[in-house]
C-alpha positions in Angstrom: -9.8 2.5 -19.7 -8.5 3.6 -16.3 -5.4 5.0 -16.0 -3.2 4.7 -12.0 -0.8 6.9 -11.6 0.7 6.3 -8.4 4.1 9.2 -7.9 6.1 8.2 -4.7 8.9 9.9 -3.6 11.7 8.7 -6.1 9.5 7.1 -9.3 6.0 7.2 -10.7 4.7 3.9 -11.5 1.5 3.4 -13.4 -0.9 0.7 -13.9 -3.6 0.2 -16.9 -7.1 -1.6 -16.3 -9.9 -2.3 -18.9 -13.0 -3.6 -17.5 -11.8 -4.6 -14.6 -9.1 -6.1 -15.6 -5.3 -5.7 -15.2 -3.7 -4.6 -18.8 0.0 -3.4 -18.2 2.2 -1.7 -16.0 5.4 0.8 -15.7 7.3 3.6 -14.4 7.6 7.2 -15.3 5.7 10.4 -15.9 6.1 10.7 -20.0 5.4 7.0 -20.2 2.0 8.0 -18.7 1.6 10.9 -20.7 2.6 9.1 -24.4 0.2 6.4 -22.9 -2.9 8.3 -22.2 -2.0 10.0 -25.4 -2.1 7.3 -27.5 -5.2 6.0 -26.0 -7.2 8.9 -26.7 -6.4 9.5 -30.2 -7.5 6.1 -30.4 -10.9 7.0 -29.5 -10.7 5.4 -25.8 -11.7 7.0 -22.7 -8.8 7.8 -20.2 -10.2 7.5 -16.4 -7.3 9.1 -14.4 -6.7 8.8 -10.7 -3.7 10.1 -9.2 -1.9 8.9 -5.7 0.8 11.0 -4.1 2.6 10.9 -1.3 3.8 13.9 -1.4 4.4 17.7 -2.8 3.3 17.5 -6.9 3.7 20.9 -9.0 0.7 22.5 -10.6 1.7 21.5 -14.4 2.6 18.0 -13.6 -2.0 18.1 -12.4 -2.5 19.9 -15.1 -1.2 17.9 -17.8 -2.5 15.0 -16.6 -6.3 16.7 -16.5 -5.5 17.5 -20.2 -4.4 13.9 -21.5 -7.3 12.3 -19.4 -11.4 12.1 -20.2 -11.8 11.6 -16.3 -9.5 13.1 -13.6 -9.8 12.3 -9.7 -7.0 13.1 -6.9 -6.6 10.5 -4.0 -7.5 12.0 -0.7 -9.6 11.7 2.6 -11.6 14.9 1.5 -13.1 12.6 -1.9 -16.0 10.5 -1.4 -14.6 6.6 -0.7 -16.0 3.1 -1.3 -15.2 3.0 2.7 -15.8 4.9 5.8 -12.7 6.8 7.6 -13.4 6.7 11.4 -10.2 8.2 12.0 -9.4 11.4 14.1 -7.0 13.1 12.1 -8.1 12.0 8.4 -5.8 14.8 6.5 -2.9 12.9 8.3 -3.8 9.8 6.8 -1.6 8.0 4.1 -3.2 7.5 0.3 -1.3 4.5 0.4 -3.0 3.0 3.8 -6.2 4.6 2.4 -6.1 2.9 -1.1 -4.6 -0.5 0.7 -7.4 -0.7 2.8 -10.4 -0.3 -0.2 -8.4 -2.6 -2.2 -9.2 -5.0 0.8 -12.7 -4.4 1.7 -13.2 -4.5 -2.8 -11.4 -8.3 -2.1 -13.1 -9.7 1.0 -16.7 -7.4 1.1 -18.1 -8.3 4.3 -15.1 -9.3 6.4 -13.4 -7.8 9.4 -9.6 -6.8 8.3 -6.4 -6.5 8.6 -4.3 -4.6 6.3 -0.7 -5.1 6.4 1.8 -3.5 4.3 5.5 -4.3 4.9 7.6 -1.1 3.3 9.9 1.5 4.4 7.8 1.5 7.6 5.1 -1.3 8.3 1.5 -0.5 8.7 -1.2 -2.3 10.2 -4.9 -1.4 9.3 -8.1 -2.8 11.0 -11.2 -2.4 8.3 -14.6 -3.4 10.2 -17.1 -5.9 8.2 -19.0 -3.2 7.7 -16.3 -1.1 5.6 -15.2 1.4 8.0 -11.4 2.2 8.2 -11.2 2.1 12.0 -7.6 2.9 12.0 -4.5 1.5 12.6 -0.6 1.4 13.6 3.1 2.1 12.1 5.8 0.9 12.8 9.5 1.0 11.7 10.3 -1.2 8.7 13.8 -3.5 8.2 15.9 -1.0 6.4 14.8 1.7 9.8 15.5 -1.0 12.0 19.2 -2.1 10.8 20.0 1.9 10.2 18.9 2.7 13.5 21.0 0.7 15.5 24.1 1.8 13.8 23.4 5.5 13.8 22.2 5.9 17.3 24.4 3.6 19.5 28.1 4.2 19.4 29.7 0.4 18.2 27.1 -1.5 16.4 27.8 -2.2 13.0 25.5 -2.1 10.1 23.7 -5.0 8.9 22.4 -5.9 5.9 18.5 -7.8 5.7 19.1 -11.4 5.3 16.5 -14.4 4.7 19.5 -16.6 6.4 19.0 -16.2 10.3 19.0 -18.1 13.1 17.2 -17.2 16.7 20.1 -17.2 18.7 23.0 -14.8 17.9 26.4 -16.2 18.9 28.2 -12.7 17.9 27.4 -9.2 17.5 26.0 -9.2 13.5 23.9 -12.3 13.8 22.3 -11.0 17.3 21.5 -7.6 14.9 20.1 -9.9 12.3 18.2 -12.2 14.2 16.8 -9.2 16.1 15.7 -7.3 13.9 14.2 -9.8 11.3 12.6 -11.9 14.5 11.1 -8.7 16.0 9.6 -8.2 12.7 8.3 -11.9 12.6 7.0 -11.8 16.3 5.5 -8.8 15.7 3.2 -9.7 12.8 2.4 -12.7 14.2 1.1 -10.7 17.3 -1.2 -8.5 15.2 -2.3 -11.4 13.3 -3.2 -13.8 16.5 -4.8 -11.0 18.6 -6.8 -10.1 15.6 -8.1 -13.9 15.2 -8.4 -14.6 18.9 -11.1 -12.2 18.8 -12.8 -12.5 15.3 -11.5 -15.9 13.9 -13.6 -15.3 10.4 -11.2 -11.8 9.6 -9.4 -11.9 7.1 -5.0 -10.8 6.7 -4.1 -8.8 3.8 -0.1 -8.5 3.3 1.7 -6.4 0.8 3.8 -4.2 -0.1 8.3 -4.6 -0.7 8.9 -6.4 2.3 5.8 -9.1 2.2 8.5 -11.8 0.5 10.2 -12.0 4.2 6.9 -12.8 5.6 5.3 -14.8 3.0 8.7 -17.4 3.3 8.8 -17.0 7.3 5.0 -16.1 8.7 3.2 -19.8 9.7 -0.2 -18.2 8.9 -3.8 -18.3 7.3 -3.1 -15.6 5.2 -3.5 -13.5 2.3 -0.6 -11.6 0.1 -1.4 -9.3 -2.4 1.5 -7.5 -4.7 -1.2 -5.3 -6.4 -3.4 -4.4 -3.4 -2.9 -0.4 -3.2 -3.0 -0.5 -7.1 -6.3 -2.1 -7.0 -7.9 0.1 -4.2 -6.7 2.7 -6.9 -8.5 1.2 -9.4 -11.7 0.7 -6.5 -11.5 4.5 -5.8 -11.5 5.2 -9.1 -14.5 3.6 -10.5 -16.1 5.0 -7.5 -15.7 8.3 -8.1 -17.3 8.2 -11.4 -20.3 7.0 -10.0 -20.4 9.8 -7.9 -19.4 12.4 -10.8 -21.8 10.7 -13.0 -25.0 10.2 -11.7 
């Protein structure tokens, strides 16, 4: 049984799979703990892999060594199911890392683009041949709407809206259509330069903000809730066939 632990910034969400396959979800560290718990005084195996994004203490790793058979840590120093061709790898998000393995575990063999739409918006380009050969960030829609506000002197705040227009005829719909058409016309751009020059690549979206673009975006491509979980999952089985053979 392998056990995700993914700890963000304000929640720790887990994920379950068993052979392959997607068992159950949730949030919290003691729900993780009772979990792994329960599953090895029921005589399972508990493959751990945990993803942070940021600062974790010592006994929060340690416990979670002690309640799992197998324990691996997400980073650019750990052998990975792809290649990192990217200058400063220690920089690099586990999120964009485990984004971009889900999506070369997906479409093997195809030249990508990784998309994931959250607090900030990344785009990252996976070669055919599995190397991460980096990619872009940008600010996401809650940045966006906050940053006009706080750094000019009389815009107002606006909230994200699916109801827009293109053409503003006051002050809070020319905020909302800019922002939430910049953020159209930009992933469009990624997405046709990408295909004007390898037609056959595939799109990968996810992340909170994909439902915007999977209503709005006019494209061939692909959205994937579960993608970062499932290069998790990738990583994971990886590393114990490194650990074990």
């Amino acid at each position: 049984m392998n056990l995700i632990v993914d700890i963000g910034n304000t929640r720790t969400k887990y994920a379950v799979f068993d052979e392959g396959d997607w068992v159950e979800c949730g949030l919290g560290l003691p729900e993780v703990y009772d979990l792994a718990t329960t599953y090895r005084k029921s005589g399972k195996e508990v493959n751990l892999i945990l993803s942070s994004t940021g600062a974790i203490s010592a006994e929060v790793r340690e416990r979670l060594r002690e309640v799992s058979t197998f324990f691996c840590e997400v980073s650019s120093e750990i052998p990975l199911p792809i290649r990192l061709g990217y200058d400063t790898p220690k920089t690099l998000g586990v999120d964009r890392i485990a984004g971009c393995v889900g999506g070369a575990f997906l479409f093997p063999g195809r030249e990508l683009l990784v998309i994931d739409s959250g607090t900030a918006i990344t785009y990252d380009f996976v070669s055919a041949d599995g190397e991460f050969r980096g990619g872009n960030i940008s600010p996401g829609l809650g940045i966006r709407f906050r940053a006009l506000n706080e750094f000019t002197a009389s815009l107002p705040l606006v909230k994200c809206s699916m109801e827009h227009g293109y053409i503003g005829k006051n002050t809070h719909d020319a905020i909302l259509n800019g922002v939430m058409n910049g953020i159209l016309f930009e992933v469009r751009g990624y997405i046709d330069e990408l295909l004007r020059n390898n037609p056959h690549a595939a799109v990968i979206i996810t992340g909170g903000g994909s439902e915007y673009l999977r209503k709005t975006l006019k494209r061939t491509v692909f959205f994937e809730d579960k993608l970062v979980i499932t290069g998790l999952n990738r990583i994971l089985e990886y590393q114990k066939t490194v650990n074990y053979t």
